[in-house]
C-alpha positions as CSV (number, residue, x, y, z in Angstrom):
1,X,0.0,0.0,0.0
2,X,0.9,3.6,-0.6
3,X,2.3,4.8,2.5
4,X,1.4,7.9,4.4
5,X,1.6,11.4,3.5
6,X,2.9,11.7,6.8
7,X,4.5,15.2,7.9
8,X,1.6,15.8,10.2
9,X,0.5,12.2,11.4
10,X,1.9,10.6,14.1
11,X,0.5,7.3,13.8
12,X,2.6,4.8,11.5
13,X,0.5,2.0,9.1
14,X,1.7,-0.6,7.1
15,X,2.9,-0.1,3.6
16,X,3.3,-2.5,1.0
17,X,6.7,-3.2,-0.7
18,X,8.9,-1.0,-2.8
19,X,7.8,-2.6,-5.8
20,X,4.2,-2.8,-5.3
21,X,3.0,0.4,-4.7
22,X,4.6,4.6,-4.2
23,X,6.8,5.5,-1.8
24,X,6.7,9.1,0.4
25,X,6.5,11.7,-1.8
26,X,5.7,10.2,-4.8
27,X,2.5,9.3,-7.3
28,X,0.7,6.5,-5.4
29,X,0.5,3.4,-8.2
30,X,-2.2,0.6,-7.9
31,X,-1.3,-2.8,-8.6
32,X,-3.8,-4.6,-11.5
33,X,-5.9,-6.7,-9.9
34,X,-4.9,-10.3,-10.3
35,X,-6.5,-13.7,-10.4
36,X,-5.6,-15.9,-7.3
37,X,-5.8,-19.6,-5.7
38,X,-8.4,-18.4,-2.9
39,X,-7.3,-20.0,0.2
40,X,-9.4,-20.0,3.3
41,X,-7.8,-19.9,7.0
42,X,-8.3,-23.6,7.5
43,X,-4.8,-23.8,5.3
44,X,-3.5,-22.1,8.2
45,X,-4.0,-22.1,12.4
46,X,-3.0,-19.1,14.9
47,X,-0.4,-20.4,17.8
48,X,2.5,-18.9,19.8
49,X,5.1,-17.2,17.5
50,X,8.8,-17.5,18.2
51,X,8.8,-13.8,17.0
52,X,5.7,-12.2,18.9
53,X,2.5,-12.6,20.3
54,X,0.4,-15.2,18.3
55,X,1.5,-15.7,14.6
56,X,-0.2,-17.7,11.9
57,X,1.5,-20.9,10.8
58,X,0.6,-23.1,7.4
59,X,-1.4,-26.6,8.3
60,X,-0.8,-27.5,4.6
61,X,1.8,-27.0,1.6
62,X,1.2,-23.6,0.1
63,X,2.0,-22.4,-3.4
64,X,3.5,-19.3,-4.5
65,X,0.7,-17.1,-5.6
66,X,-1.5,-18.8,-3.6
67,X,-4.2,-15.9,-2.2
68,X,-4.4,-16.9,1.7
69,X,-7.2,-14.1,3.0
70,X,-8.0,-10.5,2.6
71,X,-7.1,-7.8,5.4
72,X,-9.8,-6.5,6.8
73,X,-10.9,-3.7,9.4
74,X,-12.5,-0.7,10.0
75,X,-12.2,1.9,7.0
76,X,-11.0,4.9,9.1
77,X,-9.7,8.1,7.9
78,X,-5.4,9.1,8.6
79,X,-7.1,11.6,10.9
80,X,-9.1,9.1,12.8
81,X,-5.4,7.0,13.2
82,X,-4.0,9.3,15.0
83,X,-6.7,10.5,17.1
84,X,-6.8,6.6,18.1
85,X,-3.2,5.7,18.2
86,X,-0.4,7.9,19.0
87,X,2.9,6.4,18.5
88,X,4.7,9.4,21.0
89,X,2.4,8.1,23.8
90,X,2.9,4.3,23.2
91,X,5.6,2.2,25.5
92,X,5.7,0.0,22.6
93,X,4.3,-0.1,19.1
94,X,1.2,-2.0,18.8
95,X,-1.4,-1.2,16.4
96,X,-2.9,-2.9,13.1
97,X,-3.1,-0.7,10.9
98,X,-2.5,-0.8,7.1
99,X,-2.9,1.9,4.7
100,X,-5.3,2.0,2.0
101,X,-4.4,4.8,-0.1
102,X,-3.7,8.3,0.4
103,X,-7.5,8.9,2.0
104,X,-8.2,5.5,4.1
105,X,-6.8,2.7,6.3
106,X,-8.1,-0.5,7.3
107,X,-8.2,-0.8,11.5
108,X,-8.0,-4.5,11.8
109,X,-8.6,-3.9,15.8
110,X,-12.4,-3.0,14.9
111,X,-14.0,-5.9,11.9
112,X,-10.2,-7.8,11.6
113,X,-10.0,-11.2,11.0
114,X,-6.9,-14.0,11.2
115,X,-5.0,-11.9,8.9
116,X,-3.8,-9.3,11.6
117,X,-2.0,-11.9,13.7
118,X,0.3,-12.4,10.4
119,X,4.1,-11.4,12.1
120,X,6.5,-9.5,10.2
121,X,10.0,-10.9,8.9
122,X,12.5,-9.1,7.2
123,X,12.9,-11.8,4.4
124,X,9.2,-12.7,4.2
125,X,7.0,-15.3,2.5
126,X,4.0,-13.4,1.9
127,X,3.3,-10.5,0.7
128,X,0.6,-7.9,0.9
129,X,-1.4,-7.0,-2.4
130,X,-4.2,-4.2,-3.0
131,X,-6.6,-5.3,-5.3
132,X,-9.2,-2.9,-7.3
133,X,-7.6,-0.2,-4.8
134,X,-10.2,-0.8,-2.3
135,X,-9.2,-4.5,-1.2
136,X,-6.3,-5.7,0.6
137,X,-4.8,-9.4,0.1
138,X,-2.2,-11.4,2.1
139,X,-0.1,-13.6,-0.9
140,X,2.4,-16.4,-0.9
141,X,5.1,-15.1,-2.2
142,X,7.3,-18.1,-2.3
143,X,6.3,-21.9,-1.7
144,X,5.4,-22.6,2.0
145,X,5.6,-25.8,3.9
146,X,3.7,-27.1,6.0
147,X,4.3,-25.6,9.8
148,X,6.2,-22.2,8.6
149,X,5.0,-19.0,10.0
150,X,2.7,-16.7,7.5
151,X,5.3,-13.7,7.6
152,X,5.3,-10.1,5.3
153,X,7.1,-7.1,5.8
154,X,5.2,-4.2,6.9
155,X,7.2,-1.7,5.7
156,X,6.3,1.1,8.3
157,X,7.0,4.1,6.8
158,X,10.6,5.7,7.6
159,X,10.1,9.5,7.8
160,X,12.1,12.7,7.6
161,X,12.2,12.9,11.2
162,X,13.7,9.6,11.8
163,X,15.7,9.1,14.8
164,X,17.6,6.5,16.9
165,X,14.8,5.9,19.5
166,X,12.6,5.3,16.3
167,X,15.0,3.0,15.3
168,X,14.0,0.8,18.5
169,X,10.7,1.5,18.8
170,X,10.2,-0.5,15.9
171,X,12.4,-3.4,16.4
172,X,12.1,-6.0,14.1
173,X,12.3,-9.5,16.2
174,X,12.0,-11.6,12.9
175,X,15.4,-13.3,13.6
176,X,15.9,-13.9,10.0
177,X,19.8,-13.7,9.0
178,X,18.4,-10.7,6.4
179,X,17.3,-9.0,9.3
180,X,18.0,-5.3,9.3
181,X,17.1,-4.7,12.4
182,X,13.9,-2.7,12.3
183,X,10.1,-3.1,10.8
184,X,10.5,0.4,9.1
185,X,11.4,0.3,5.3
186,X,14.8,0.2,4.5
187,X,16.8,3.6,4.1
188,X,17.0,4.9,0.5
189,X,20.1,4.6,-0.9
190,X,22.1,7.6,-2.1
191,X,23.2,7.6,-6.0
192,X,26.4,7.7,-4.6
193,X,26.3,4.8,-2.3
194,X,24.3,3.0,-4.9
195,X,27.1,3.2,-7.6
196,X,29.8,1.5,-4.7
197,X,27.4,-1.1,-3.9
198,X,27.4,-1.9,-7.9
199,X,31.3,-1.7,-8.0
């Protein structure tokens, strides 16, 4: 998902990756909608999570491409976030949020479903997919076994402002060996730092 226009929000939602939709500051693209094996959430069962809280884990093989359930929630207004959730005043980020577009997010605390309990991972096998613009979709990204934890990366937006103490305030706790550390997108890359990476 597009993520926030965000210079006067204080709240931070889920974004969708790079790839599949705008980044801060620039003209928010839809993906087309696609055709996808519908999967119900019998194909996977919530349990402890090694990474945190309750986590959703496959009770079957599960093919890449496979659609495993939509994201659902209260359609509230960027507004509305932050009157309800204010990171500043949190001891620890919790919230399940996602953005929509530019206008709307989905509050999966009010009309969620299994989806919301679906951790974060740094090197993920899902991934999140707007459909039509108005509907959000959990993917497989990859082939899943049977017993692997459901994992996407949330992509909370990284701001302007960005600090340290942002930094870890949104841990990441994925464990992965691609782990970098935090839930919030990677930094950009400078053209400069870009070229040495390709040299």
């Amino acid at each position: 998902m597009p993520t926030r226009k965000s210079s006067q929000s204080k709240a931070r939602t889920k974004s969708s990756p790079t790839k599949r939709g705008s980044t801060k500051g620039t003209t928010r693209r839809r993906p087309a909608a696609r055709k996808g094996r519908y999967s119900s959430p019998r194909h996977f069962e919530l349990r402890n999570s090694p990474i945190q809280g309750t986590g959703a884990f496959a009770t079957t093989d599960i093919k890449k491409g496979t659609r495993l359930i939509e994201y659902t929630g209260e359609k509230i207004s960027h507004d509305e976030a932050d009157r309800r959730y204010d990171d500043e005043k949190m001891k620890r980020h919790h919230t399940f949020l996602f953005t929509l577009d530019d206008n709307w997010i989905l509050d999966a605390a009010n009309g969620g479903n299994e989806s919301m309990y679906i951790n974060h991972s740094c090197d993920p096998n899902c991934e999140a997919v707007i459909v039509g613009g108005k509907r959000i979709y959990i993917e497989a990204k990859k082939n899943i076994r049977e017993g692997e934890e459901l994992v996407y990366d949330y992509q909370y937006e990284r701001r302007d402002d960005h600090t340290a103490a942002d930094e870890k305030f949104y841990a990441c706790r994925c464990g992965s060996p691609k782990c970098r550390g935090s839930i919030l997108m990677p930094p950009k890359k400078s053209k400069r730092s870009a070229a040495k990476s390709r040299a």
